[in-house]
C-alpha positions in Angstrom: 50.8 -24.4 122.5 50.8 -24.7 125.9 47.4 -24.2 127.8 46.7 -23.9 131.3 44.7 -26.4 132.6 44.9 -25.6 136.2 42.5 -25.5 138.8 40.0 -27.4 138.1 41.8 -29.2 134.8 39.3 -27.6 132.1 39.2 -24.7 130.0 36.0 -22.7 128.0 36.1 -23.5 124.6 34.1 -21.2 122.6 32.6 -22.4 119.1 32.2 -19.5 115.6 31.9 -20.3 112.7 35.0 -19.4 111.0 32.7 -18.3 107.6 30.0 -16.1 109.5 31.5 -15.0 112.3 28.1 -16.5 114.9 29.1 -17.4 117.9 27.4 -21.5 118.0 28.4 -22.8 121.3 30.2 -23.0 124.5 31.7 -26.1 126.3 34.8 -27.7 127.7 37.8 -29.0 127.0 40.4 -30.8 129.3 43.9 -31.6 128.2 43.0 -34.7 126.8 40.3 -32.9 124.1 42.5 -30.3 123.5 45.1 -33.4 122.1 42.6 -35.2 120.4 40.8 -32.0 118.5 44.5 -31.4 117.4 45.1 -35.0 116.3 41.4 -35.3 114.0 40.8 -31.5 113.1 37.7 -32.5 115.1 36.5 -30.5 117.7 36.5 -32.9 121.1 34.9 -31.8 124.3 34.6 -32.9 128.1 31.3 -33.8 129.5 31.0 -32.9 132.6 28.1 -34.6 133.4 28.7 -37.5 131.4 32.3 -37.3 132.6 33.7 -38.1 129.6 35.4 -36.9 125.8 32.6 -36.5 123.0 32.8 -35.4 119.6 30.0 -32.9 118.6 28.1 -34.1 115.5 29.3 -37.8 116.1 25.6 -39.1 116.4 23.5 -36.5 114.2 26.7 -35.5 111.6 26.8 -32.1 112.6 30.6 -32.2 113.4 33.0 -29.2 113.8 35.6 -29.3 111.5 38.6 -27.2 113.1 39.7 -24.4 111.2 41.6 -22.2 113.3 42.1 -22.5 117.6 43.2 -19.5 119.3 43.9 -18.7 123.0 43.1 -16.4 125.5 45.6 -14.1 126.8 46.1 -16.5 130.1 45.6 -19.7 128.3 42.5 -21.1 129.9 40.5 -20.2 127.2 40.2 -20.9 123.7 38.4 -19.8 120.7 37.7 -23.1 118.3 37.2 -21.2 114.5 35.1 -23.9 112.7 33.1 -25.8 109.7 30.0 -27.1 110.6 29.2 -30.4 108.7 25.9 -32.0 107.9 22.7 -30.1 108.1 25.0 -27.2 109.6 23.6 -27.1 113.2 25.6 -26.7 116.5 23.1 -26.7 119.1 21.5 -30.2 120.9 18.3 -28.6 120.3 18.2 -28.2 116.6 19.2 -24.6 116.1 22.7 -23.3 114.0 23.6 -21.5 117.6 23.2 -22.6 121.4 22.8 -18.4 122.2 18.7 -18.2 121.0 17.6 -16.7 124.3 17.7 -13.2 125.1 19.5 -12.3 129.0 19.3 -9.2 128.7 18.6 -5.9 126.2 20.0 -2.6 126.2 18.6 0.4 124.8 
Protein backbone atom coordinates (compact mmCIF):
# COMPACT_ATOMS: atom_id res chain seq x y z
CA UNK A 1 0.00 0.00 0.00
CA UNK A 2 1.04 3.21 -0.52
CA UNK A 3 1.15 5.63 2.60
CA UNK A 4 1.68 9.17 2.74
CA UNK A 5 4.52 10.13 4.51
CA UNK A 6 4.54 13.78 3.78
CA UNK A 7 5.11 16.59 5.72
CA UNK A 8 6.89 15.86 8.26
CA UNK A 9 7.87 12.07 6.96
CA UNK A 10 5.86 10.17 9.87
CA UNK A 11 2.54 8.76 10.31
CA UNK A 12 0.33 7.76 13.81
CA UNK A 13 0.33 4.26 14.20
CA UNK A 14 -2.19 3.17 16.48
CA UNK A 15 -1.70 -0.30 18.51
CA UNK A 16 -5.28 -2.97 19.50
CA UNK A 17 -5.12 -5.88 20.24
CA UNK A 18 -6.56 -7.73 17.41
CA UNK A 19 -8.28 -10.48 20.14
CA UNK A 20 -9.90 -7.75 22.64
CA UNK A 21 -10.36 -5.03 20.73
CA UNK A 22 -8.21 -2.34 23.69
CA UNK A 23 -6.72 0.16 22.21
CA UNK A 24 -2.58 -0.35 23.86
CA UNK A 25 -0.64 2.35 22.29
CA UNK A 26 0.14 5.18 20.03
CA UNK A 27 3.48 5.92 18.27
CA UNK A 28 5.24 6.51 15.00
CA UNK A 29 6.12 5.12 12.07
CA UNK A 30 8.29 6.59 9.10
CA UNK A 31 8.66 4.87 5.84
CA UNK A 32 11.41 2.94 6.83
CA UNK A 33 9.17 1.09 9.96
CA UNK A 34 6.38 0.86 7.91
CA UNK A 35 9.04 -1.57 5.49
CA UNK A 36 10.51 -3.28 8.18
CA UNK A 37 7.05 -4.12 10.34
CA UNK A 38 6.04 -5.59 6.78
CA UNK A 39 9.26 -7.56 6.33
CA UNK A 40 9.24 -9.28 10.35
CA UNK A 41 5.40 -9.29 11.09
CA UNK A 42 6.97 -7.08 13.91
CA UNK A 43 5.64 -4.02 14.72
CA UNK A 44 8.75 -1.29 14.18
CA UNK A 45 8.41 2.31 15.26
CA UNK A 46 10.36 5.81 15.03
CA UNK A 47 11.71 7.33 18.07
CA UNK A 48 11.54 10.64 17.89
CA UNK A 49 13.49 11.36 20.57
CA UNK A 50 15.85 8.74 20.25
CA UNK A 51 15.74 9.40 16.51
CA UNK A 52 15.82 6.21 15.58
CA UNK A 53 13.70 2.58 14.46
CA UNK A 54 12.89 0.32 17.70
CA UNK A 55 11.02 -2.75 18.05
CA UNK A 56 8.51 -2.75 20.91
CA UNK A 57 9.09 -5.74 23.25
CA UNK A 58 12.75 -6.14 21.95
CA UNK A 59 14.25 -5.59 25.51
CA UNK A 60 11.41 -6.85 27.95
CA UNK A 61 9.62 -9.66 25.18
CA UNK A 62 6.55 -7.93 24.99
CA UNK A 63 6.66 -7.70 21.18
CA UNK A 64 3.72 -6.99 18.81
CA UNK A 65 3.12 -9.54 16.55
CA UNK A 66 1.33 -8.01 13.34
CA UNK A 67 -1.92 -9.36 12.59
CA UNK A 68 -3.65 -7.08 10.42
CA UNK A 69 -2.47 -3.13 9.32
CA UNK A 70 -5.03 -0.98 8.03
CA UNK A 71 -5.03 2.68 6.87
CA UNK A 72 -6.69 5.72 7.29
CA UNK A 73 -8.80 7.22 4.64
CA UNK A 74 -5.77 9.73 3.64
CA UNK A 75 -2.98 7.35 4.35
CA UNK A 76 -1.16 9.03 7.13
CA UNK A 77 -2.49 6.94 9.57
CA UNK A 78 -2.57 3.39 10.31
CA UNK A 79 -4.23 1.03 12.61
CA UNK A 80 -1.45 -1.93 13.56
CA UNK A 81 -4.14 -5.13 14.71
CA UNK A 82 -1.80 -7.15 16.99
CA UNK A 83 -0.55 -10.12 19.33
CA UNK A 84 1.10 -9.19 22.21
CA UNK A 85 3.96 -11.64 23.23
CA UNK A 86 5.52 -12.26 26.61
CA UNK A 87 3.85 -11.27 29.78
CA UNK A 88 1.19 -9.48 27.30
CA UNK A 89 1.99 -5.80 28.21
CA UNK A 90 2.19 -2.77 25.71
CA UNK A 91 2.96 0.06 27.81
CA UNK A 92 6.77 1.24 29.05
CA UNK A 93 5.30 1.49 32.41
CA UNK A 94 4.08 -1.95 33.04
CA UNK A 95 0.44 -1.81 32.16
CA UNK A 96 -1.51 -3.96 28.99
CA UNK A 97 -2.50 -0.25 27.70
CA UNK A 98 -0.61 3.17 27.42
CA UNK A 99 -4.46 4.99 27.77
CA UNK A 100 -4.70 4.41 32.00
CA UNK A 101 -5.37 8.09 32.65
CA UNK A 102 -8.59 9.65 32.51
CA UNK A 103 -8.72 13.40 30.20
CA UNK A 104 -11.84 13.77 30.45
CA UNK A 105 -15.52 12.28 31.60
CA UNK A 106 -18.81 12.78 30.29
CA UNK A 107 -22.01 12.28 31.92
Amino acid sequence: MDLNFEGNDLIAAVVQDAVRGDVLMLAWMNREAYERTLATGYVTFYSRSRQRLWVKGESSGNRLRLIEMLADCDRDAVLTRVEVEGDGVACHNGTRTCFTELAWEGR
